[in-house]
N, C-alpha and C positions, 0 to 999 in steps of 0.2 A: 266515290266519284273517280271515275280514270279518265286521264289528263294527257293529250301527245304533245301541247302545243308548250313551248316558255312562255310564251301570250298568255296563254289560261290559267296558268297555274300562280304568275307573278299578280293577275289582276285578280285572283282568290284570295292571295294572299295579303291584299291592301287592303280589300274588304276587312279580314280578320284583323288585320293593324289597325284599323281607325275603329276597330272595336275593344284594342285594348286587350289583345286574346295575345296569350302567346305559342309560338310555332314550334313542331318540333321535327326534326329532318333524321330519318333511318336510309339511307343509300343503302344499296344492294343492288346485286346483279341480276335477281331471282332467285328460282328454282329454291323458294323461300321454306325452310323448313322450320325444327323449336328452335334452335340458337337465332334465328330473325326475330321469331316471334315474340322471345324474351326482352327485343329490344325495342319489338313494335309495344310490349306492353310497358315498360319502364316510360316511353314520351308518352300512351296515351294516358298512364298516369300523372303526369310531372307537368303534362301540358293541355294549353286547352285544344290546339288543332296538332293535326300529326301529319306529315305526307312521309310518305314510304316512297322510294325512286327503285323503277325498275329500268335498267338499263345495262345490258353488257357492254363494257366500254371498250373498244378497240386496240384504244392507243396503248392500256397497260397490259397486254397482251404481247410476248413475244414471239420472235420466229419460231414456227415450227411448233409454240401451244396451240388450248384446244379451242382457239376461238371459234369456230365452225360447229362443233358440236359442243359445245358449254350449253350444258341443259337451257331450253326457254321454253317457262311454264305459266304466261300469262294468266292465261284464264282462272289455272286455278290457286295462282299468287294471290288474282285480284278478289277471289273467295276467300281466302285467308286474313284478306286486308280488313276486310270487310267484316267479318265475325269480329273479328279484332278491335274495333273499333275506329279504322284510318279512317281521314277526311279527304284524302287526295291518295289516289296513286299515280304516279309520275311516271310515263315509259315512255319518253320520247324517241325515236328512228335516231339512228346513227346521225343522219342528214341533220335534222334537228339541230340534236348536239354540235356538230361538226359541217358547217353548209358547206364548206369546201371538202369533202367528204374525199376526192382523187389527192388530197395533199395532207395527209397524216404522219404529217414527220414535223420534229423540231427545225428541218428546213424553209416549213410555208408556213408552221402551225406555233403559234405563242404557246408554250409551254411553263406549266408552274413546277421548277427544279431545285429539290429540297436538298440541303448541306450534300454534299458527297460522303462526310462522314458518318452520317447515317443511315444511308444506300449503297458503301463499296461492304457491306457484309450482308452476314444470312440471308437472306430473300433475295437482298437487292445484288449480291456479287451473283449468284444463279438467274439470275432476274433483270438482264441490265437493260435500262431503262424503263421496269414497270413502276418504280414510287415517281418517275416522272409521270407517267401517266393516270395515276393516280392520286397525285396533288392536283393535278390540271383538272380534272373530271370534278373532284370532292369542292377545289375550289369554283367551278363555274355552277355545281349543284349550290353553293351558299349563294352566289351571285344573284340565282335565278328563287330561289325558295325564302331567303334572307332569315330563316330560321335564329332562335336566340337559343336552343339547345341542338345535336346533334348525338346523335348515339351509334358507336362502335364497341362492335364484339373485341375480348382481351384475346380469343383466338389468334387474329391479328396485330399480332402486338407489335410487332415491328411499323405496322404501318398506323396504327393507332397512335404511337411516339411521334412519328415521323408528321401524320396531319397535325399533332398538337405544338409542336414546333413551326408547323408553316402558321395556323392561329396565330400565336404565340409571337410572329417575326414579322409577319405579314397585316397585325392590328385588326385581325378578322373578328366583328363584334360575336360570334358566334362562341358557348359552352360545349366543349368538348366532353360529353359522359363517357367513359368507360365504364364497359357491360360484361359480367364474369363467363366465362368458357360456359358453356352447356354440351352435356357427355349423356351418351348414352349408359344403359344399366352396365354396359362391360368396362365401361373408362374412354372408348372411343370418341374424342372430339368432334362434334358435329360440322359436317362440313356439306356445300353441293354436288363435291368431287368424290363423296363418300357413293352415291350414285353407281358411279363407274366400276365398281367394286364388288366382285364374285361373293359368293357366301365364305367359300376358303380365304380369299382375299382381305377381307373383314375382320378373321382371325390374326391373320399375320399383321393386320394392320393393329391391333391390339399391343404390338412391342412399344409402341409411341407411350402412351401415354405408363404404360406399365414401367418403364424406361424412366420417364421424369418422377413418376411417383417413388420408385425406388430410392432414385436419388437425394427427393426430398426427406426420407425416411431416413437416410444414410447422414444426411446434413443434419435431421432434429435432433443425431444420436451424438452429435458432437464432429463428423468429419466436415474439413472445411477446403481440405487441397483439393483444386479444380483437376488436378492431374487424376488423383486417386476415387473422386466420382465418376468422372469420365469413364475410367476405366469397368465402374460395377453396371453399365450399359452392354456391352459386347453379348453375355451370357445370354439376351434378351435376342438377340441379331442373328438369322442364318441367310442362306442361299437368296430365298424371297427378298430380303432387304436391303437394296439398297441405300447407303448411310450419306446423304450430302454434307450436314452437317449437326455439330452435339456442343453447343458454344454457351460458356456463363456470361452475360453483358448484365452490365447494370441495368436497372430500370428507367433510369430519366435519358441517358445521352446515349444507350449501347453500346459504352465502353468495353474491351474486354478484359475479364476478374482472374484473376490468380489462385486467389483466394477467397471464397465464397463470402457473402454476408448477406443481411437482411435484405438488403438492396438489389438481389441478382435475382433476375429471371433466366432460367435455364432455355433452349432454345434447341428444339431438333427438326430436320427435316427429311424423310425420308420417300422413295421412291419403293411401291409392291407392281410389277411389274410396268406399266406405261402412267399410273398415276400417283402424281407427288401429292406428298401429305406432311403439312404443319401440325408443329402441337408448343405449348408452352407452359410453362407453371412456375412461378414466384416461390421463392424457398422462405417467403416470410409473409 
């Protein structure tokens, strides 16, 4: 069933309340590939209704990204939802979301702004102001869907921490599932920006996760200096790579590690010529 209005989708969803059903909410942008899929099927097993939200959101969006061309592939999202098993697909217009749609700043626009200590690094210090924009968004998708699960990809793990701490501070009745990476046969993390990305492209983009797994490999052997992991990355890196950032943070508050342990997830993000690319992997 696709859904444009918050009116239709909140009165579905009373229905399914006063049935005793419970709800399960996958946010996304679209251009839906396996790593969604994986998390359309985790709620429509765990749950008995599921809506999937398609919506590219604006606000977490900064100057000069690609919100203009950020793939939009309705049609055949709402095919995918659909084999899948969803009950609702969710794609409201910017307008929707946003009525004052000419006032998209934290000047006109109530914004949901999570710790700064968890947004002045990785994503968020290259990224300023998009975990504002994506608390605000994630939090008026619970508003309007009132879901009792929710499912995020560990792809995003920064922003996966980040909404479980607005939950978590904010008394949001909503279960936060975290959902494991999905990689292609080569190790490539699956992404919509992966898209954008030449066949040579694809290759060079292969240093990411080759890069984390090394490391991890280099940690199970007993090395533990964040300096001297750091450093068995470079070897993986030429001309094509741009390196933003290679950072150990803990896994609960993204502290940053000195010294590795159970608790660190490694964090890189790189740039293959105009498109940036996340990757991440837990050393335990």
């Amino acid at each position: 069933m696709l859904l444009h209005t918050i009116a239709e989708v909140r009165e579905k969803v009373k229905e399914w309340k006063r049935e005793g059903l419970t709800v399960g909410l996958v946010p996304t942008m679209g251009a839906l590939h396996n790593g969604h899929l994986s998390l359309i099927k985790k709620s429509v097993e765990k749950c008995d209704r599921t809506v999937v939200s398609v919506f590219v959101n604006p606000i977490q969006f900064c100057p000069g990204e690609d919100l203009d061309k950020y793939p939009r592939t309705l049609d055949e999202d709402e095919k995918l939802c659909n084999a899948a098993g969803v009950d609702i697909v969710f794609a409201p217009s910017p307008t929707e979301m946003y009525p004052d749609a000419q006032m998209l700043s934290n000047d006109f626009l109530t914004y949901v702004i999570p710790p700064f200590f968890y947004t002045n690094k990785l994503c968020g210090k290259f990224r300023v102001g998009h975990f504002d924009g994506v608390c605000t968004v994630v939090n008026k998708l619970f508003n309007i869907v009132q879901p009792d699960f929710a499912f995020f990809g560990e792809k995003d793990r920064q922003q996966l921490i980040i909404l479980k701490k607005m939950v978590k501070d904010l008394n949001i009745p909503v279960e936060v599932i975290p959902c494991p990476i999905v990689r292609e046969e080569s190790g490539l993390a699956l992404s919509s920006r992966n898209k954008y990305l030449s066949g040579e492209d694809k290759v060079q983009a292969l240093a990411l996760s080759k890069i984390l797994f090394n490391i991890k490999a280099c940690y199970n052997k007993g090395i533990k200096d964040v300096k001297a992991l750091t450093e068995t990355a470079y070897s993986y890196l030429n001309e094509n790579h741009s390196l933003e950032y290679l950072e150990f943070r803990d896994a609960d508050n993204l502290e940053e590690k000195k010294i590795a342990d159970d608790n660190t997830i490694v964090f890189i993000a790189l740039k293959i010529g105009d498109v940036r690319l996340i990757d991440n992997i837990a050393l335990a």
